[in-house]
Wavefront OBJ file of the C-alpha trace (Angstrom):
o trace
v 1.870 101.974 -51.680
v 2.816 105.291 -53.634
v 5.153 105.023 -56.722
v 7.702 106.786 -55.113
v 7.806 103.522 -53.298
v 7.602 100.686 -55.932
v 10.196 102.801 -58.135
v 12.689 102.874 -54.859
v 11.958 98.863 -54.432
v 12.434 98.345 -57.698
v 15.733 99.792 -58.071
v 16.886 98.817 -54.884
v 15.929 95.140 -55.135
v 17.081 95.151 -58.905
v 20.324 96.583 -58.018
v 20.882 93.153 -55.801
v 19.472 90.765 -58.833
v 21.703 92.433 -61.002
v 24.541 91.504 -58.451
v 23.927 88.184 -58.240
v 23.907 87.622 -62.141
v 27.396 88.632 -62.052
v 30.223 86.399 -61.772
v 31.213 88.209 -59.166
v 34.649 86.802 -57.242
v 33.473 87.686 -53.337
v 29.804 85.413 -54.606
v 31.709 82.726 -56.139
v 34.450 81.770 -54.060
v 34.666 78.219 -52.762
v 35.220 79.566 -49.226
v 31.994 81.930 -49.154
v 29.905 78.705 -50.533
v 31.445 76.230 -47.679
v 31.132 78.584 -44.977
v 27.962 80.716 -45.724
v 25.815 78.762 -48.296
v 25.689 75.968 -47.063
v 24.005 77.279 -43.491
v 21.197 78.541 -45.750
v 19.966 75.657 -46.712
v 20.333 73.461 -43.215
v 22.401 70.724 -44.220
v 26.187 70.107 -44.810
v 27.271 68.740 -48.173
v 28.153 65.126 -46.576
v 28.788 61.520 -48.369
v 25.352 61.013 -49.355
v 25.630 64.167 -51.439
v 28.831 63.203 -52.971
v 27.266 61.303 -55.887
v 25.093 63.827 -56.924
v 28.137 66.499 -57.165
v 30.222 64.332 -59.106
v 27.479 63.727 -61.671
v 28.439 66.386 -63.872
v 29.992 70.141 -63.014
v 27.465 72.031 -65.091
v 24.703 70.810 -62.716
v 26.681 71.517 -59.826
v 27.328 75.183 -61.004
v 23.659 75.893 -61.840
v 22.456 74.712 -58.437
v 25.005 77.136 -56.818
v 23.970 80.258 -59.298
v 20.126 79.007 -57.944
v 20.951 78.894 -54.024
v 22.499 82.496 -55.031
v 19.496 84.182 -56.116
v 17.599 81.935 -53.031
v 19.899 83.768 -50.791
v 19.553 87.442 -52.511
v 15.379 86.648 -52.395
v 15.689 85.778 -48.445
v 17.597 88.653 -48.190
v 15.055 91.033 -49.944
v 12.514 89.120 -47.599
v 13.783 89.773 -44.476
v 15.143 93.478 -45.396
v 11.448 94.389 -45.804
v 10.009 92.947 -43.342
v 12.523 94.590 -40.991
v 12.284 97.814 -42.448
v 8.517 97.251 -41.263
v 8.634 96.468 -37.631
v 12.013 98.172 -36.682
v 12.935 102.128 -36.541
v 15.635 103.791 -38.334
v 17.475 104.063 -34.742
v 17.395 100.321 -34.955
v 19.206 100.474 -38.457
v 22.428 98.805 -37.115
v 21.210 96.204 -35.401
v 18.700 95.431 -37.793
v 21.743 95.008 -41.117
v 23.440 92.356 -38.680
v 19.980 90.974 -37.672
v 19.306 90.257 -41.480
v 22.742 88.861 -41.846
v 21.965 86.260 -39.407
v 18.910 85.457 -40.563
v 20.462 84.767 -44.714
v 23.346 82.602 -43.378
v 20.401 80.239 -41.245
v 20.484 81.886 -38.000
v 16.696 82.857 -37.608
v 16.571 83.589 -33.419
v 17.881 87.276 -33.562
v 15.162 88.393 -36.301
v 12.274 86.875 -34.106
v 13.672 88.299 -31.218
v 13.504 91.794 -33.038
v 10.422 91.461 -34.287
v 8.745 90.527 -31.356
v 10.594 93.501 -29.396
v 9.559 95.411 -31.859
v 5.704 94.477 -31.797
v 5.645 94.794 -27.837
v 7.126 97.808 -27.952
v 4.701 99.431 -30.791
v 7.387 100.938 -32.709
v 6.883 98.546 -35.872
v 4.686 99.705 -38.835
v 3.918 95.948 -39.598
v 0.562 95.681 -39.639
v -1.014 94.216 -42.835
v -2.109 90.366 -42.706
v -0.776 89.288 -45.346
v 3.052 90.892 -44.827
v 2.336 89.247 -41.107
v 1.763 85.648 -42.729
v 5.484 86.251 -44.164
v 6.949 86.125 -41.013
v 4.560 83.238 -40.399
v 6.208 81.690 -43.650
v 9.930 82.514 -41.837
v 8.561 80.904 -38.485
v 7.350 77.606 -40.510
v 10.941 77.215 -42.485
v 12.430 77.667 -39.146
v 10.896 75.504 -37.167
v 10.672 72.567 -39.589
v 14.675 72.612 -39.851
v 14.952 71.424 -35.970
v 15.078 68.172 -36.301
v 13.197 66.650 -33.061
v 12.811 63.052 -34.764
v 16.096 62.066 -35.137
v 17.332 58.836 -36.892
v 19.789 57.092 -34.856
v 23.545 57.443 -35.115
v 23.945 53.928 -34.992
v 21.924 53.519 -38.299
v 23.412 56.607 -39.788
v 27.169 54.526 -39.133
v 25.790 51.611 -41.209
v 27.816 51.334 -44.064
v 25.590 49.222 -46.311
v 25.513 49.510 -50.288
v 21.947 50.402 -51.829
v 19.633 47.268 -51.778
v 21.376 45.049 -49.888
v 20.016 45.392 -46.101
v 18.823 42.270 -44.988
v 17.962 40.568 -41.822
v 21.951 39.757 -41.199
v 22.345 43.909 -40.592
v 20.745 42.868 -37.143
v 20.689 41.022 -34.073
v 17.098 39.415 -33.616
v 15.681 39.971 -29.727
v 12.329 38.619 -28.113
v 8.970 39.208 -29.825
v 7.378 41.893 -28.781
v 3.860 42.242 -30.317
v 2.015 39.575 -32.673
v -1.085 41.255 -34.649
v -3.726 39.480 -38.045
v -0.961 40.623 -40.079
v 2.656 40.383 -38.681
v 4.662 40.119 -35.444
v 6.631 42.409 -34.349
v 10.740 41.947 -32.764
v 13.029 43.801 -30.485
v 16.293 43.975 -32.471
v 19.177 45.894 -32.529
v 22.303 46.337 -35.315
v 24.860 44.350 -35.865
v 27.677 45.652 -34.015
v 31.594 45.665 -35.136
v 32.084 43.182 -32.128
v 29.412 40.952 -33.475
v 31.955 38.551 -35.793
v 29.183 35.989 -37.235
v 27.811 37.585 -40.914
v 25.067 35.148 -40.222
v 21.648 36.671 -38.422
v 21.584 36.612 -34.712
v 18.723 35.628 -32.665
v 19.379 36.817 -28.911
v 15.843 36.134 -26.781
v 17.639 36.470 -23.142
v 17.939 40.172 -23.008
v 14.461 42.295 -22.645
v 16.227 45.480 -21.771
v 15.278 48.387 -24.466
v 18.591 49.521 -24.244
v 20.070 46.587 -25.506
v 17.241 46.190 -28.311
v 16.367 50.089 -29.598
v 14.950 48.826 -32.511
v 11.931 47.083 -33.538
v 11.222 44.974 -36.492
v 8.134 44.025 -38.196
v 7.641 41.290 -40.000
v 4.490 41.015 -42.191
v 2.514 37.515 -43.119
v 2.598 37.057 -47.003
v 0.144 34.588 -48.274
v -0.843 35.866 -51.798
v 2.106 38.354 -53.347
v 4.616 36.603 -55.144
v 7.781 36.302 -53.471
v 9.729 39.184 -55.605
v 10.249 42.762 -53.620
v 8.173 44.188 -56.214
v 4.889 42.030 -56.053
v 5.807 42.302 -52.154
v 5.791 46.341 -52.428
v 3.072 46.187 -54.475
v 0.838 43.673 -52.174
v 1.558 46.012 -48.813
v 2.524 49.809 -49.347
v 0.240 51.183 -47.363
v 2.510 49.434 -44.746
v 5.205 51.825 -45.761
v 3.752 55.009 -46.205
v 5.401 56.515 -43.248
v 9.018 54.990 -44.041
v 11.924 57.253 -44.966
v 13.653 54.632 -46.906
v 12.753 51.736 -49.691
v 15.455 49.229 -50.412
v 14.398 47.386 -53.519
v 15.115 46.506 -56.494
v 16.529 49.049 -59.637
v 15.140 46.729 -62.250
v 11.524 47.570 -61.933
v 9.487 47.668 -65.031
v 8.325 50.578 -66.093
v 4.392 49.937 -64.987
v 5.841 48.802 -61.651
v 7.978 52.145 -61.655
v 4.956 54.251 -62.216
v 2.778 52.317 -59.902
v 5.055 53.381 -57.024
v 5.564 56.720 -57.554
v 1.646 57.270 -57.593
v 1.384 56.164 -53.784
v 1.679 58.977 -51.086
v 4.726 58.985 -49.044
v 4.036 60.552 -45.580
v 6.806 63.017 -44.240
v 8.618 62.682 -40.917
v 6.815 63.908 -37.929
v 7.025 63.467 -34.238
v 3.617 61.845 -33.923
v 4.211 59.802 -36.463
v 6.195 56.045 -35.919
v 9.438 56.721 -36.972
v 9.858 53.751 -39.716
v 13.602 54.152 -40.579
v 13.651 51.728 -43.430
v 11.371 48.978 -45.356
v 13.310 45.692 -47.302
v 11.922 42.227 -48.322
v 13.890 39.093 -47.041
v 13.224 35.581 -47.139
v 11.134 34.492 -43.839
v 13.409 33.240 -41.325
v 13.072 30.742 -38.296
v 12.315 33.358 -35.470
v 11.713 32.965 -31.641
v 8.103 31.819 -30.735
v 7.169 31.598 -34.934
v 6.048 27.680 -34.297
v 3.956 28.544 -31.749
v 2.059 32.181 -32.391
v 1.968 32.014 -36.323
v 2.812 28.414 -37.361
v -0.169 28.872 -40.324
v 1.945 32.206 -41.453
v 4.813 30.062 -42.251
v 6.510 29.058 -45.784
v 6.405 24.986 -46.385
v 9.539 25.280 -46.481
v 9.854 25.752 -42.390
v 6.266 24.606 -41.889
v 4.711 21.858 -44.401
v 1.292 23.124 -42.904
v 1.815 26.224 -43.522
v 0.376 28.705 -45.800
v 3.223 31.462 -46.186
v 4.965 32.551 -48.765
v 8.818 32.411 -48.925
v 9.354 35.927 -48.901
v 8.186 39.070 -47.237
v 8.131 42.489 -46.235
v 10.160 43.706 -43.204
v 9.917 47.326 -41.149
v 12.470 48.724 -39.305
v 11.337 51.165 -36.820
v 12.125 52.662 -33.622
v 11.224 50.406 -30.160
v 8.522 52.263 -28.369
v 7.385 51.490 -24.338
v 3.928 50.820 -24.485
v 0.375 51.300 -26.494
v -1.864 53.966 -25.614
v -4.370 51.294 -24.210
v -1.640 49.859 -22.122
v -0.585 53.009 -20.286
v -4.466 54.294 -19.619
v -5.550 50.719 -18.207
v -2.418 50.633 -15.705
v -2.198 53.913 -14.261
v -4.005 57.031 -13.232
v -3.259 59.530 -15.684
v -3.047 63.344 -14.924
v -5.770 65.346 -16.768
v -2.840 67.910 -18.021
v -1.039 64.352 -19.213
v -4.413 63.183 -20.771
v -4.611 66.719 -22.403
v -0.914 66.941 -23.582
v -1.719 63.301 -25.081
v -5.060 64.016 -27.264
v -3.696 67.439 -28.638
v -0.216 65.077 -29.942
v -3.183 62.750 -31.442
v -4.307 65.471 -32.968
v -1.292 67.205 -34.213
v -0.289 63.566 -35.822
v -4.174 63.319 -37.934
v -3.438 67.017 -38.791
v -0.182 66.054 -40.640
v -1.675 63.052 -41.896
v -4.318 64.829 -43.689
v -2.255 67.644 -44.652
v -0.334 64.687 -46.588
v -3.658 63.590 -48.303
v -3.497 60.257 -45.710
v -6.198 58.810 -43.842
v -5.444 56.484 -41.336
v -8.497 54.993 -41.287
v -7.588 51.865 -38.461
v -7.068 54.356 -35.692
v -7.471 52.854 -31.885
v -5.461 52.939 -28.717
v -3.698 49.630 -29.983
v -2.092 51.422 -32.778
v -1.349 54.618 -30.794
v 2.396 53.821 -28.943
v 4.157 55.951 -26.493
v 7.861 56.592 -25.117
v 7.473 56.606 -21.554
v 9.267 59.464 -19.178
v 11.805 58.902 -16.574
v 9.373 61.320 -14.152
v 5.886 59.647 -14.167
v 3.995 62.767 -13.987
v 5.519 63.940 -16.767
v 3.829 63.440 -20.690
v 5.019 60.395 -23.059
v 5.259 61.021 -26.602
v 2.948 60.052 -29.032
v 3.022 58.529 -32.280
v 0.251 56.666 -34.565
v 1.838 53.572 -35.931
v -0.018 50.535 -38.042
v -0.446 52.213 -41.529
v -1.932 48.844 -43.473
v -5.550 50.409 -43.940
v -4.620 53.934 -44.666
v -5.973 55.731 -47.833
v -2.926 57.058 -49.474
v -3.923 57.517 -53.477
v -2.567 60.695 -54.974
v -5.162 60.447 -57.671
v -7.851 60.548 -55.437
v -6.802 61.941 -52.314
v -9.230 61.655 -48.982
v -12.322 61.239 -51.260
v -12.108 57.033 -52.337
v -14.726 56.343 -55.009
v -17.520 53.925 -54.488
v -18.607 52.120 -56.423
v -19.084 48.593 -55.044
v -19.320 46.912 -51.404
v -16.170 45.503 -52.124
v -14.083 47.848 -52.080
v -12.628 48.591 -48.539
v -13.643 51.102 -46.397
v -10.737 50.692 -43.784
v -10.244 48.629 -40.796
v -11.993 48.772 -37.361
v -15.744 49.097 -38.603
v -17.025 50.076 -35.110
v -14.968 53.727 -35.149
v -16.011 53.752 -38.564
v -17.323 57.618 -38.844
v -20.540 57.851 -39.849
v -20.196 59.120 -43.329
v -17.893 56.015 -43.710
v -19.988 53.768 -42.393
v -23.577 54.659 -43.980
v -21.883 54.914 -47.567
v -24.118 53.379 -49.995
v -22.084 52.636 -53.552
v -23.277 54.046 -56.322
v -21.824 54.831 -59.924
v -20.721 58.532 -58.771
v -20.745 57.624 -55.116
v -17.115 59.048 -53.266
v -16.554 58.407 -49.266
v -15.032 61.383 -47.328
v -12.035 60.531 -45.443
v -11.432 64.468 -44.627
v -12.697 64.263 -41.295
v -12.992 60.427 -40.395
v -9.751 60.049 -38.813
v -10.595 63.465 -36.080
v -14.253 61.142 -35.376
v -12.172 58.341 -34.479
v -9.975 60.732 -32.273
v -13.561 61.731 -30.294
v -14.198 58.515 -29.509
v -10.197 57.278 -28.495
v -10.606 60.706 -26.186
v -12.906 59.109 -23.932
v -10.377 56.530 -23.441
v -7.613 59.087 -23.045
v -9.564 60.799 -20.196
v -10.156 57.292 -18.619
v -13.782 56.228 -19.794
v -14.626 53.068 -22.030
v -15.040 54.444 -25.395
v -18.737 54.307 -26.501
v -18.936 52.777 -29.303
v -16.150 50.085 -28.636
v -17.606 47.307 -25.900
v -14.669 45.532 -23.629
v -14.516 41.780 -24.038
v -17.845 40.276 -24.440
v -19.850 43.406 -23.617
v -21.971 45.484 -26.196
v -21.140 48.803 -27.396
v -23.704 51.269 -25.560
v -23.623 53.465 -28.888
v -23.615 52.580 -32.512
v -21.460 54.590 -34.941
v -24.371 53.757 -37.238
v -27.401 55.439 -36.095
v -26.335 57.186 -32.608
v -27.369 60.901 -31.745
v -25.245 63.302 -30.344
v -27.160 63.977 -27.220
v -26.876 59.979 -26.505
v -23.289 60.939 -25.955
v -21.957 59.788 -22.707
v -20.540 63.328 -20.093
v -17.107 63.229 -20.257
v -15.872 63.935 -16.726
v -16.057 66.965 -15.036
v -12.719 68.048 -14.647
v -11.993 68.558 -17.921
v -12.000 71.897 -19.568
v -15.154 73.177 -20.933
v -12.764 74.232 -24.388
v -11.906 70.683 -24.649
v -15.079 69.066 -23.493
v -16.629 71.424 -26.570
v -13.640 69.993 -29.126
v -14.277 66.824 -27.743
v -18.173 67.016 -28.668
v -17.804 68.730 -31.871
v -15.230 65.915 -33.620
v -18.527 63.599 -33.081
v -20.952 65.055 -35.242
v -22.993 63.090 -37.431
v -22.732 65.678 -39.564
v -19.537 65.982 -41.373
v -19.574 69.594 -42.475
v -20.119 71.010 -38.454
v -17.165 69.200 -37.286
v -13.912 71.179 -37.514
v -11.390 70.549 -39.321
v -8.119 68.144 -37.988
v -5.647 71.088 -38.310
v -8.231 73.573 -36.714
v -9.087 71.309 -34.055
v -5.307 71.004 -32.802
v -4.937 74.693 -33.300
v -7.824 74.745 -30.845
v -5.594 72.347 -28.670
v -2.673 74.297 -28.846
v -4.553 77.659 -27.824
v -5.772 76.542 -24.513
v -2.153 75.310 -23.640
v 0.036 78.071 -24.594
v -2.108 81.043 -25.569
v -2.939 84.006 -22.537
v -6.007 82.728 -20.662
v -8.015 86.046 -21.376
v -7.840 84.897 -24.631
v -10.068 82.061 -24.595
v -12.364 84.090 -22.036
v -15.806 84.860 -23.229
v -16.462 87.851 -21.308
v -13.209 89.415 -22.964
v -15.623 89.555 -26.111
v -12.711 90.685 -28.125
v -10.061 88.878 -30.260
v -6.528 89.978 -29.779
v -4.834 91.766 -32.786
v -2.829 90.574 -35.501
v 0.098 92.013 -33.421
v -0.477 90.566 -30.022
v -1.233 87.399 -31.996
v 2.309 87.529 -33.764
v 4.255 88.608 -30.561
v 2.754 85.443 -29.249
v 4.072 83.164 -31.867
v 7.347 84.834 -32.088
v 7.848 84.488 -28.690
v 6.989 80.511 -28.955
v 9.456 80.298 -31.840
v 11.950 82.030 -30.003
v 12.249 79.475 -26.993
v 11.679 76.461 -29.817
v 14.676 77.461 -31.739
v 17.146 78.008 -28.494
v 15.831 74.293 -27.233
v 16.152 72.910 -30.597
v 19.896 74.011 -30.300
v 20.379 72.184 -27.031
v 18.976 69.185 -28.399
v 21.292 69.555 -31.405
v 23.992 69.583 -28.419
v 23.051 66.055 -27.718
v 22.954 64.797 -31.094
v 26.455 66.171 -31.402
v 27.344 64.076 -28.400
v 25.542 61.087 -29.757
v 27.505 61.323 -33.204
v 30.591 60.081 -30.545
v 28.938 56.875 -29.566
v 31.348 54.383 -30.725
v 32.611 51.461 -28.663
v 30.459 49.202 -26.573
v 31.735 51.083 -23.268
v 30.340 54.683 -25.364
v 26.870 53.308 -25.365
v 26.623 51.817 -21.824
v 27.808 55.853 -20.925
v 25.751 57.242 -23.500
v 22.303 55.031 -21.759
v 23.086 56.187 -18.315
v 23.567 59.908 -20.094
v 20.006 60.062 -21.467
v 18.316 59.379 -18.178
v 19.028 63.046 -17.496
v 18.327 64.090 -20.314
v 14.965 65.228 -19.961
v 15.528 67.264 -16.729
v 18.701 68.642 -17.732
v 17.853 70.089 -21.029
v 14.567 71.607 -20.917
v 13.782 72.493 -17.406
v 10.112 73.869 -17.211
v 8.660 72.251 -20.274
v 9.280 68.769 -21.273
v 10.435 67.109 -24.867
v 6.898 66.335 -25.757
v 5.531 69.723 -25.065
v 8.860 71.440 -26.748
v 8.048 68.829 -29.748
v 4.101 69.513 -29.863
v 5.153 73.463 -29.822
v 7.259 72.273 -32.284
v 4.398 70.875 -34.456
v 2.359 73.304 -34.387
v 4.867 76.198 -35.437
v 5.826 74.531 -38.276
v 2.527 74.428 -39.906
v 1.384 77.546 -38.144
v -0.814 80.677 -39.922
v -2.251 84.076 -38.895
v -6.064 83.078 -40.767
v -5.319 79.542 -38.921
v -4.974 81.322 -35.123
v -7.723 83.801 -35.865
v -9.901 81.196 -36.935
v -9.607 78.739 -34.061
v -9.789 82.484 -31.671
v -12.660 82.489 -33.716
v -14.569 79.429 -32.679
v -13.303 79.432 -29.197
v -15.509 82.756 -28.523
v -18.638 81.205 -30.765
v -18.422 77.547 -28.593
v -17.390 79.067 -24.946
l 1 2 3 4 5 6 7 8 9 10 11 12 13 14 15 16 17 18 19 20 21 22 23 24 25 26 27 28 29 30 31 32 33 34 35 36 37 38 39 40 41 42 43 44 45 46 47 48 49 50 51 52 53 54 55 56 57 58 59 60 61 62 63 64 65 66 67 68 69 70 71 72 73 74 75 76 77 78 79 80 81 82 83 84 85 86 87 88 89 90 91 92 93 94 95 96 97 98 99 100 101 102 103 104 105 106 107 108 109 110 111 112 113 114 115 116 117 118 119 120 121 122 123 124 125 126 127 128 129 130 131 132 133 134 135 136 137 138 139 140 141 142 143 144 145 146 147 148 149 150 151 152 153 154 155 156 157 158 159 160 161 162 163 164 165 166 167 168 169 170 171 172 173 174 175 176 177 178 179 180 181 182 183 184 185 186 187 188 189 190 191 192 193 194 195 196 197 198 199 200 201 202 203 204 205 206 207 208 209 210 211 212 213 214 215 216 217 218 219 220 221 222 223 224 225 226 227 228 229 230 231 232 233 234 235 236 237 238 239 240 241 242 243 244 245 246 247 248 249 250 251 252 253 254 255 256 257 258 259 260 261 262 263 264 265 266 267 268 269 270 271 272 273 274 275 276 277 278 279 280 281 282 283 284 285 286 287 288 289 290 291 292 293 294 295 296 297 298 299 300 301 302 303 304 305 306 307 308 309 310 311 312 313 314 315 316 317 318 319 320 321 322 323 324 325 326 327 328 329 330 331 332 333 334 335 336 337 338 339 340 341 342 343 344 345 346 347 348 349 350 351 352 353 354 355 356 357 358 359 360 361 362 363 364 365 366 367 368 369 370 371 372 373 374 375 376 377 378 379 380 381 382 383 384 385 386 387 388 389 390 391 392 393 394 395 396 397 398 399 400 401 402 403 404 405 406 407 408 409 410 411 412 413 414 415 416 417 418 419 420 421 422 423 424 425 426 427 428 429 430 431 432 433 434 435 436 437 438 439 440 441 442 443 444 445 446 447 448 449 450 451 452 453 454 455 456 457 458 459 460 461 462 463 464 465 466 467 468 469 470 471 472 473 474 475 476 477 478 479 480 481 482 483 484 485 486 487 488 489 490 491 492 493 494 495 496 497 498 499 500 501 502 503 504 505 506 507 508 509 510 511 512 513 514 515 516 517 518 519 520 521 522 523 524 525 526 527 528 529 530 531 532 533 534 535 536 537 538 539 540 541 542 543 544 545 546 547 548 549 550 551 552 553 554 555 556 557 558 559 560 561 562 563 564 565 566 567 568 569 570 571 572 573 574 575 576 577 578 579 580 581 582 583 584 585 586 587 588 589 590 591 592 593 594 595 596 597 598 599 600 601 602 603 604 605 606 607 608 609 610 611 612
């Protein structure tokens, strides 16, 4: 870059700072901020905002001077990186392009910039200016919100800490593990006159009961919410929402904030809120968990008065359900292993390990078409590693100290950990062995090392070799057979990486075959790479806006006649939004835009042309 250069940027970019510092009238009107500002940022100043505006007007007018010099740097941002990849013909259309883009409207600019990289006409060609549109793709993506809450719970006008089992209707039991049971239940509705808790066994329809409530046995924490919060957070790692109690101590305050709280994803349960309640009198408790009782219901029993509850989203079936009842499609078999993937990629992104993963703890929404792809998420989060001291690496120092749950998809540097005084176990890569060995369930083979009922493993996780492993079938694709192979290494430090791996995934089913063709022998460019993305991103964003479409219709749902309407509505859904590609493909494009990198693609290109 000459100095001609940096003195122009300089000037020009200072001339904008210098702007912004000023209490200029057109920057610090209350109709620019409403109408403009707030688009920036992705989120409407609503109710649950109110109480932080009214805490004091300095604060509020420091935040606004702040998301003015955010908007002036997002501006610089995208100027340059226009200037880059369009020509000075282009000048016009690239000034409104950038307008867009700084009041949240990010289609046009990767419209432009893919035009403009097709075309050859662009002078963007450094990697690291590249990973800044990378950066723009990320922030762009991760604002489409594909894992909505529901409007009903949204409605609920509750104050803070006081949810409790009489917010809902109670429906049939739907699961019952070691460690809680698990009810269809649904909100209380404004027709609904008793304050008292409802119990409503009758009605199995999932309509009727979108909501599913766990209910974990207590037998040793005390029953206060914090010894209860205390006792089970790994439970609640994926939650969005804690009601307890304000009067923790301050060693009870500090405890909590050290635990890892895992960020929304699509593959990930959606866990809309955790509260402790006193244990209740629920549909089939005498008879599946009589010992999990208080003495108060029970005088056998061993439970404790109180305990944890988590509210969640109702899901159709388990992973091990849907592969031991139908035929699955190899492209559906594919489509589910690379959302597996994409959900241990965020995980350990997050600095979690699962650590309990099987097809019991994997659940699915079902399609209307049957050929179509369910959506994934991981659920059962009671054995995770979540320590933000000691991230993925858990010292060991004694055999008691736990290891996780199921010890037969233990990985192996899990499983032959010796303790010692400076002895640490690995988690980095445990969860993606697991994910090898749940793959030959996926593509409808008995996992190796987990025997059916009464039968023997036929490999150990404990001494095995990798050419004992069992041929996965021969339709699958050699890419994926390779992926497949490579997550079950004995050694730790030849298997990929979880976020490499689904790259890997996400190559074969959206990237140009000649691509991941050895006898190409060449990697695309850094251009053809980007034109690629953008043109992903492109058709994410305008799906993400018809989705937003139905959300928008959903905030309508009112009366009981609304939702009956509002069911029958989102049977189409599917087919009548997103025509070629499905929800779970638009969702796993989704996912893996909004973590995406240039080093990341070329890297997985990379090994794809080493492992062919």
């Amino acid at each position: 870059m000459s100095m001609r250069t940096v003195v122009h940027r300089l000037v020009q970019n200072g001339r904008i700072a210098l702007r912004s510092l000023r209490n200029n009238e057109r920057f610090h009107s209350r109709r620019y901020t409403d109408k403009h500002l707030g688009k920036i940022h992705g989120a409407q100043i609503d109710k649950s905002q109110n109480s932080l505006c009214q805490t004091g007007g300095n604060v509020w007018n420091t935040r606004r001077h702040l998301g003015y010099l955010g908007t002036h740097a997002r501006r610089i941002f995208v100027d340059n990186i226009l200037k880059r990849v369009t020509n000075s013909l282009a000048a016009d259309l690239r000034r409104r392009t950038a307008s867009r883009l700084v009041f949240g409207d990010s289609a046009p600019f990767f419209a432009l910039v893919g035009i403009s990289l097709a075309s050859g006409t662009g002078i963007l060609t450094k990697d690291d200016e590249l990973e800044g549109v990378c950066w723009e793709i990320r922030e762009a993506v991760s604002k489409l919100q594909w894992n909505y809450m529901p409007k009903d719970y949204q409605a609920i006008h509750t104050d803070e800490n006081t949810v409790t089992l009489q917010n809902f209707v109670m429906g049939p039991i739907i699961a019952k593990g070691c460690s809680a049971a698990v009810y269809a239940a649904r909100y209380v509705n404004t027709w609904d006159e008793d304050d008292s808790m409802d119990i409503e066994v009758k009605t199995k329809d999932a309509n009727e009961f979108p909501l599913a409530i766990k209910m974990m046995f207590n037998y040793d924490a005390e029953s206060n919410a914090a010894a209860i919060l205390n006792a089970m957070y790994r439970e609640t790692v994926p939650a969005r929402k804690h009601y307890r109690n304000n009067n923790f101590t301050t060693w009870e305050q500090k405890l909590t904030e050290n635990k890892v709280v895992l960020p929304s994803h699509p593959n990930i349960v959606a866990m809309y809120c955790v509260f402790t309640d006193m244990i209740p009198v629920l549909p089939g408790s005498w008879r599946m968990y009589p010992d999990a009782l208080p003495s108060r219901i029970n005088p056998q029993g061993s439970g404790r008065n109180m305990s944890l509850f988590l509210m969640m989203k109702r899901y159709d079936t388990t992973l091990k359900q849907y592969i031991t009842s139908r035929n699955v499609d190899v492209r559906v078999s594919i489509l589910l292993l690379a959302q597996l993937l994409e959900a241990v990629a965020h995980m350990n992104a997050n600095g979690v390990a699962h650590r309990d993963l099987k097809s019991d703890n994997i659940l699915l929404d079902l399609p209307e078409e049957t050929d179509n792809s369910p959506s994934l998420v991981v659920t059962d989060f009671g054995c995770c590693l979540a320590d933000k001291t000691h991230g993925l690496y858990l010292p060991y120092n004694s055999h008691d100290i736990d290891k996780g749950g199921n010890i037969a998809l233990m990985a192996p540097e899990v499983i032959t950990a010796e303790p010692g005084p400076f002895t640490s176990i690995n988690y980095t890569k445990a969860d993606l062995w697991t994910v090898g060995t749940i793959a030959y369930e996926i593509f409808g083979m008995q996992n190796p090392f987990h025997g059916k009922k009464d039968e023997k493993a036929v490999l150990s996780n404990y001494n095995y070799t990798e050419n004992e492993l069992p041929a996965l079938p021969d339709s699958l694709p050699s890419i994926i057979n390779i992926v497949i192979k490579n997550a079950l290494s004995r050694n730790v430090y030849k298997r990929l990486d979880s976020e490499l791996a689904a790259t890997v995934m996400q190559l074969y089913l959206w990237a140009p075959s000649s691509w991941l063709k050895q006898s190409e022998g060449r990697l695309p460019s850094s251009n053809e790479i980007m034109q690629w993305l953008l043109c992903l991103t492109t058709k994410v964003l305008c799906e993400g806006r018809k989705e937003n479409l139905l959300q928008s219709y959903e905030s309508h749902v009112d009366t009981k006649h609304d939702i009956n309407r509002h069911n029958a509505y989102k049977l189409t859904h599917s087919e009548h939004f997103y025509g070629r590609r499905t929800m779970p493909e638009y969702q796993l494009i989704a996912s893996f835009l909004s973590r995406v990198t240039l080093t990341n693609v070329k890297n997985a290109l990379k090994w794809i042309q080493r492992n062919i």
